[in-house]
N, C-alpha and C positions, 0 to 999 in steps of 0.2 A: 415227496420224494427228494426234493434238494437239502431238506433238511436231516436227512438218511448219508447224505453225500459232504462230510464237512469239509473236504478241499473241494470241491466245487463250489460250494459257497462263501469258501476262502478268496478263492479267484474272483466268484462277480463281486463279490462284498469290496474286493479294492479296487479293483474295474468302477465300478459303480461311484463311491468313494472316492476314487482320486480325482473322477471329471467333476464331479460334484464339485469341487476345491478350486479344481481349473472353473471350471463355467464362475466360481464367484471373483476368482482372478479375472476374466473377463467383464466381470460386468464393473470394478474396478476400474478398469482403461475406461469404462463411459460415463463414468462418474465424473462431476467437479468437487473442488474440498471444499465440504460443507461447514469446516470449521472447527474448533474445538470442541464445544458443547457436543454436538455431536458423535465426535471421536467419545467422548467420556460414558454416552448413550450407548453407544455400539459393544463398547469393553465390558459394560455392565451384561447386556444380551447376551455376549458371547460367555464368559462368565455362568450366567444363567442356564445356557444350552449346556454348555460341558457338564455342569456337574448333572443335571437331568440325567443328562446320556450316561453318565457314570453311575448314578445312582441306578437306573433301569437296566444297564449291564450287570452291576452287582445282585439286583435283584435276581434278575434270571438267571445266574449262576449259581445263587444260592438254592432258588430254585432244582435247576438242575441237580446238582451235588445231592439236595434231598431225595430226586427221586432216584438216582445211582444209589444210595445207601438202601434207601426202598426194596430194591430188586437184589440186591445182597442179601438184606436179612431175611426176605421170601425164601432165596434160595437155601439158605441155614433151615430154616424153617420145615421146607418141603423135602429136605433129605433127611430133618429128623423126625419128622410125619411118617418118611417109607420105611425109617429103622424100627422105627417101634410099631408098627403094623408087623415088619418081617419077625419081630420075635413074638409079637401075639399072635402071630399062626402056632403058636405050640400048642392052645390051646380047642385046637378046631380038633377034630378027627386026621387021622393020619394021612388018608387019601389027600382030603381038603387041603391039607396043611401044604403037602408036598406040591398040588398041583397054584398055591397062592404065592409061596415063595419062590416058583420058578416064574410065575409071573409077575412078582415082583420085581426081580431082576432085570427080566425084559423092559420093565419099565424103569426103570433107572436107567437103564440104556437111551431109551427115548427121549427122557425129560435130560440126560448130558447131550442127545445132540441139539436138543429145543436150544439150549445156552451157545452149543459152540458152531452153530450152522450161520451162516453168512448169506448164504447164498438163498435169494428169495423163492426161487421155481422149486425148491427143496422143501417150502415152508408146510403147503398141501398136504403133503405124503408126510411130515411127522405128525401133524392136528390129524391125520385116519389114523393113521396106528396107535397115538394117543389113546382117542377116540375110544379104540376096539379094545385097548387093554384096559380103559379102566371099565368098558360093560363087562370085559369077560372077571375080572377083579371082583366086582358087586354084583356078580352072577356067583359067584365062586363061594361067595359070603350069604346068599340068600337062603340057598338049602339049610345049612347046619343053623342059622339062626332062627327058622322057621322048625325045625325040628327039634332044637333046644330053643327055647328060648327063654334063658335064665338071666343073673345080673351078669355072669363071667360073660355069655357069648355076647352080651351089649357091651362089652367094652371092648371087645373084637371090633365087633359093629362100627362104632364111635373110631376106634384106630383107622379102619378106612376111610369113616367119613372126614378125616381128616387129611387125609393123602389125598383124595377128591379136593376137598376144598383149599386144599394148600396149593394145587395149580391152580384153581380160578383163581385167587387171589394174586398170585407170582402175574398169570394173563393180565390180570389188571392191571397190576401195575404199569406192565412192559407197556400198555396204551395208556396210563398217566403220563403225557408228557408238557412241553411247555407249550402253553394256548400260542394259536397263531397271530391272532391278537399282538401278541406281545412284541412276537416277529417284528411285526408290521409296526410298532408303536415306535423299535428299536429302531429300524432302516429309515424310518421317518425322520425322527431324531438327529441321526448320526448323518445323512444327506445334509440337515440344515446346519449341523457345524458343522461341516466340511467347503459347504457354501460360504458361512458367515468366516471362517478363518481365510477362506480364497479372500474373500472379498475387502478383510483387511491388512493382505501382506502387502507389505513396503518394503523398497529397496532392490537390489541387485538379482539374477535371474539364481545366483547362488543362494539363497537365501528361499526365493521359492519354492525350491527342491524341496525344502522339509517339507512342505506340503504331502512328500510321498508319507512322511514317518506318521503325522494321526492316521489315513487309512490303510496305512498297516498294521498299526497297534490295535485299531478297533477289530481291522478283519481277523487278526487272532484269536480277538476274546469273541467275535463269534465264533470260531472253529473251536474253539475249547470248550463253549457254552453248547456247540450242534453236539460234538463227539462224546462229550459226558451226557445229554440227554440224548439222545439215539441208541438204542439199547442193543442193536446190530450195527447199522453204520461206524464208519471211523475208527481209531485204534485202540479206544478204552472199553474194555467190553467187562462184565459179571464173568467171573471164572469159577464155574461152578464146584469148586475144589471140595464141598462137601457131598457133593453127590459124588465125584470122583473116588474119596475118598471111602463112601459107604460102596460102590459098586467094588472095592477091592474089598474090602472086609467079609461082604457076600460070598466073592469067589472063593475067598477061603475056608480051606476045609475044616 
């Protein structure tokens, strides 16, 4: 769920983050100078931690970014799955036809609010109605294909089964997201430099402060990395513009 929430994970991420920095500023004051060698040991570590952390932030970005384009082209996909099922009902019987592309419709309507609903207690009640329209859909289709059953009415056939399988698949994806795992490999990471930079600032109490600026920077590229993978949470959402776009086509006469 906090990964659904990218300003909250904003907030603990530099919450978390900045004591991290303090506590290794603290363990600093209990330290003696161990020397130069030392110092030259330390810079190499820290060194070593950053770019990790940067490297594993880019990873899971890139990540990310993959599965946003993912659920994009599903959605291309699955609104041109329902257009071309909606013009192979010409080919059904007229009763058929009329009663497939009104529930086609209805289902366009459905699979726009699957994209633009937010609100999770909402999520139930679209997967029933789903649900109901794509039996009554492949209900709709059973009779005439069982009564013809030639090559034309299988390509009918095959048009649905592909409106069916164009939502599992979009489903899918929406649950591809970034393993927890990685989460965890991430906060792991970015705790120990924020540690290892507390632990070697020198100088004046002004100079510490930057310590605010790495957990800020990092907390952002989580919130960009949560908001782009979270497929509801946060501000960057799939805009299902081609389903949009085919539900106006439909209305028209």
């Amino acid at each position: 769920m906090l990964l659904d929430h990218p300003v909250v994970l904003f907030a603990l991420s530099f919450v978390v983050l900045t004591g991290s920095a303090w506590s290794g500023v603290a363990l600093l004051g209990r330290r003696q100078d161990p020397g130069v060698d030392v110092h030259d040991d330390y810079g190499t570590i820290v060194a070593a931690t950053l770019t990790l952390l940067g490297l594993i932030i880019g990873f899971s970005f890139s990540m990310a970014i993959n599965r946003y384009d993912q659920r994009k082209n599903l959605e291309e996909e699955e609104a041109n799955a329902i257009g071309t099922a909606y013009v192979r009902a010409d080919l059904l019987p007229a009763a058929d036809a009329a009663r497939l592309r009104a529930l086609l419709k209805q289902y366009v309507d459905v699979r726009m609010e699957f994209y633009d609903t937010t609100k999770i207690e909402l999520h139930p009640d679209i997967t029933r109605r789903r649900a109901k329209l794509q039996a009554d859909l492949w209900s709709t289709m059973v009779g005439p294909a069982a009564a013809q059953p030639t090559a034309v009415m299988a390509l009918v056939v095959k048009g649905m089964n592909d409106v069916l399988n164009a939502q599992g698949y979009t489903q899918a994806a929406w649950w591809n997201r970034i393993p927890h795992a990685a989460w965890v490999l991430m906060f792991i990471i970015a705790i120990a430099s924020n540690v290892l930079l507390g632990y070697g600032t020198r100088g004046t109490s002004g100079v510490r402060r930057l310590l605010f600026v790495m957990p800020l920077v990092i907390s952002v590229s989580f919130l960009l990395i949560a908001d782009i993978d979270s497929p509801r949470g946060g501000l960057i959402h799939v805009n299902p513009q081609n389903l949009k776009s085919l539900a106006d086509s439909l209305r028209t006469p």
